[in-house]
VEXRONU-342077 format. One record per residue (C-alpha): residue in one letter; x, y, z. Coordinates in nm, 2 decimals. Last residue first. Example, Ala and Ser with C-alpha at 12.3 -4.5 7.8 and 13.67 -1.06 7.14 Angstrom:
REM VEXRONU-342077
> S/1.37/-0.11/0.71
> A/1.23/-0.45/0.78
REM end
This chain:
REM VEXRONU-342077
> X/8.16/4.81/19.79
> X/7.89/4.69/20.04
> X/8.03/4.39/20.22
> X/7.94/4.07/20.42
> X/8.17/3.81/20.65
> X/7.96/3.66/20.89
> X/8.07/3.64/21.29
> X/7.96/3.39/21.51
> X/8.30/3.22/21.56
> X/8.48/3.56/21.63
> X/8.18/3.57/21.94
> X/8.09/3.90/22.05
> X/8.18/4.07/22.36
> X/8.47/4.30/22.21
> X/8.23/4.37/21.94
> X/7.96/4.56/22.19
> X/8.33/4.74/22.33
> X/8.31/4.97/21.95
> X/8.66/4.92/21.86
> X/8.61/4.93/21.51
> X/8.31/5.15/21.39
> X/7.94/4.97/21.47
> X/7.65/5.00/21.25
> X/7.34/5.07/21.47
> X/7.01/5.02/21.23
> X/6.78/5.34/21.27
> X/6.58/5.51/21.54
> X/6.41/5.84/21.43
> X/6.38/6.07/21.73
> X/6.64/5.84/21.91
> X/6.78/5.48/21.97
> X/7.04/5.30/21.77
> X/6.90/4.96/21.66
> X/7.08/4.64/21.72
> X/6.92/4.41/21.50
> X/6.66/4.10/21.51
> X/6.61/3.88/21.28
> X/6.82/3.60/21.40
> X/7.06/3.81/21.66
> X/7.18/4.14/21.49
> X/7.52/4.33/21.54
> X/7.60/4.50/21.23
> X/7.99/4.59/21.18
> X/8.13/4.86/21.01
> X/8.50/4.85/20.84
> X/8.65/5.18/20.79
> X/8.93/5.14/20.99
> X/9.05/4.81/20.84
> X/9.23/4.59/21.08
> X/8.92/4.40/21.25
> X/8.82/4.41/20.90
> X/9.14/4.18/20.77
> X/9.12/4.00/21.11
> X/8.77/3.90/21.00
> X/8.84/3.76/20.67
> X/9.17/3.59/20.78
> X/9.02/3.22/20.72
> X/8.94/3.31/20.37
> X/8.65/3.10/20.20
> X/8.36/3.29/20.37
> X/8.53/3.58/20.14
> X/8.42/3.43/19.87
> X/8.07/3.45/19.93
> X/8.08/3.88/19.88
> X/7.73/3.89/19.84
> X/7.53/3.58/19.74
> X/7.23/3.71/19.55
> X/7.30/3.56/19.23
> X/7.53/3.28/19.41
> X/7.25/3.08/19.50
> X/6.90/3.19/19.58
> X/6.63/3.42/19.48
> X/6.72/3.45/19.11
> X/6.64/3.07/19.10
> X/6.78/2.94/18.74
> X/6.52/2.78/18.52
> X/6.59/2.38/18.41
> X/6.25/2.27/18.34
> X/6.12/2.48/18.11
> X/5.74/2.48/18.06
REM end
C-alpha cells in the first residue's frame, strides 16, 4: 500500500481560483467588472430565483441584495 497518495478531494487540486484569496483588492476588482456574478448562499443554502423551474440566482453588479451583504463575508471564486 503506498503511503504518501495525494487527496484529489482536497488541497489545491480542487481549489479554484485560491490565489485570488491572496489579493486584498479581489472584491473591488469584481465590484468593477461588469460581468462579474455574484452567488448569495448562507452555509448550504442558496438564493434561488423563483418560477416554473426555479434555479440558482446569480446576481449582476448593483443588484441592492449585495449592497446588504457583508465585504468581510465575501469569497472570491471564478469560472473562466
Amino acid at each position: 500500500m503506498e503511503l504518501a497518495r495525494p487527496n484529489f478531494f482536497a488541497g489545491p487540486y480542487i481549489e479554484r481560483r485560491a490565489e485570488e484569496r491572496e489579493d486584498p483588492q479581489w472584491l473591488a476588482a469584481a465590484r468593477a467588472d461588469p460581468a462579474a456574478r455574484y452567488l448569495i448562499a448562507q452555509g448550504t443554502a442558496q438564493l434561488l430565483q423563483a418560477g416554473a423551474e426555479p434555479h440558482v440566482a446569480l446576481l449582476a453588479n448593483g443588484a441592492p441584495l449585495l449592497a446588504a451583504t457583508d465585504p468581510e463575508s465575501a469569497v472570491p471564486w471564478a469560472m473562466r
